[in-house]
N, C-alpha and C positions, 0 to 999 in steps of 0.2 A: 563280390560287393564289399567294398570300403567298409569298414565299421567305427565309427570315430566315438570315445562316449564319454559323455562330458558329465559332472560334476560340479559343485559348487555354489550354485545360486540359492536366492535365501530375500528373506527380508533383511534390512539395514537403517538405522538407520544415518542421517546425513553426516558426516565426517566419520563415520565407521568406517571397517573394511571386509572386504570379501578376497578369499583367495579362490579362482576358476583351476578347475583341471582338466584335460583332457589327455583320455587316454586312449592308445590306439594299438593291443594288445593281439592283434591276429596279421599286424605286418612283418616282412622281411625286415629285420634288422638294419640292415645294410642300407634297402630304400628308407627306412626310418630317417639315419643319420644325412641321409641324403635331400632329404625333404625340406621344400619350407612351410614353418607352422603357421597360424596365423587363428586370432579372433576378430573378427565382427560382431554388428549389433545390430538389431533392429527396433526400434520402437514403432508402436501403431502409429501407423498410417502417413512413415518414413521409408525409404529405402533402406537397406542395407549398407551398412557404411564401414570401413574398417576401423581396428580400435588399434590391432597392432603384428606385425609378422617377425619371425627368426627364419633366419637361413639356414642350411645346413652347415656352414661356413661360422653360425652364432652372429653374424649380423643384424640389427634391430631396427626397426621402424615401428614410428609413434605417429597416431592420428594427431593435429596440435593440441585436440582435448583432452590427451592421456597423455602424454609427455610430463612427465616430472610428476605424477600422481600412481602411473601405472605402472607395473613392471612384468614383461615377456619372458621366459626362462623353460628348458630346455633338457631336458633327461634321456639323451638317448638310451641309457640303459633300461629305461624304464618304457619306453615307447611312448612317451608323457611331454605333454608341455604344459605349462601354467600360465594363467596370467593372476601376480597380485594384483589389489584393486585400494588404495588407500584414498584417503580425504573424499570417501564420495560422494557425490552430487546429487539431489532430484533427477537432475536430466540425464544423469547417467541410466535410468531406469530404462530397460530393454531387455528381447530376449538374448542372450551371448549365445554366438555359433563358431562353433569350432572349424578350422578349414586345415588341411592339407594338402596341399601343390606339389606335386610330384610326377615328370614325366607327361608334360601339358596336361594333366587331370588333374581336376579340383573335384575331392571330396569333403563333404559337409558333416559335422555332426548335426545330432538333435536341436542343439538348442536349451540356452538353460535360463531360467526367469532369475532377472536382478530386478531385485524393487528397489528402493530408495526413498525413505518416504519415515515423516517422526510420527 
């Protein structure tokens, strides 16, 4: 069983910043570097939506509402990836879930609460 464990969330509030972690300490190395990372969000009584992925390759994709606020990053030495969170919004408020794609299997972290709110 996957174990993905995130970190990071908090109260904020609006033009603050949060930096998310995710750490993923009981994988292979190698499928590590291989992997693409990625966070989602969900707010109540929204779907799950992405916020942003890295390749193993270090390729990047941005939701259009994290583009230029957000930033994805990447430690394979550490089994870790980040997302910073600047200028943040009310409606960024959701819980952040950690994903890993690896080998057609998507595993999920916990789940970490961003509030947003003065």
């Amino acid at each position: 069983q996957a174990r993905l464990v995130e970190s990071g969330g908090g109260l904020v509030q609006p033009g603050g910043s949060l930096r998310l972690s995710c750490k993923f300490p009981t994988t292979i190395l190698s499928t590590f570097w291989s992997s693409t990372m990625g966070w989602y969000r969900q707010a109540p009584g929204d779907l799950r939506e992405l916020v942003a992925t890295i390749t193993g390759g270090g390729e990047v994709n941005y939701a259009d509402s994290a583009r230029g606020r957000f930033t994805i990053s990447k430690d394979n030495n550490k089994r870790a990836v980040y997302l910073q969170m600047n200028s943040l919004k009310p409606e960024d408020t959701a819980v952040y879930y950690c994903l890993r794609r690896y080998g057609g299997n998507d595993d999920w972290g916990q789940g970490t609460q961003v509030t947003v709110s003065s």
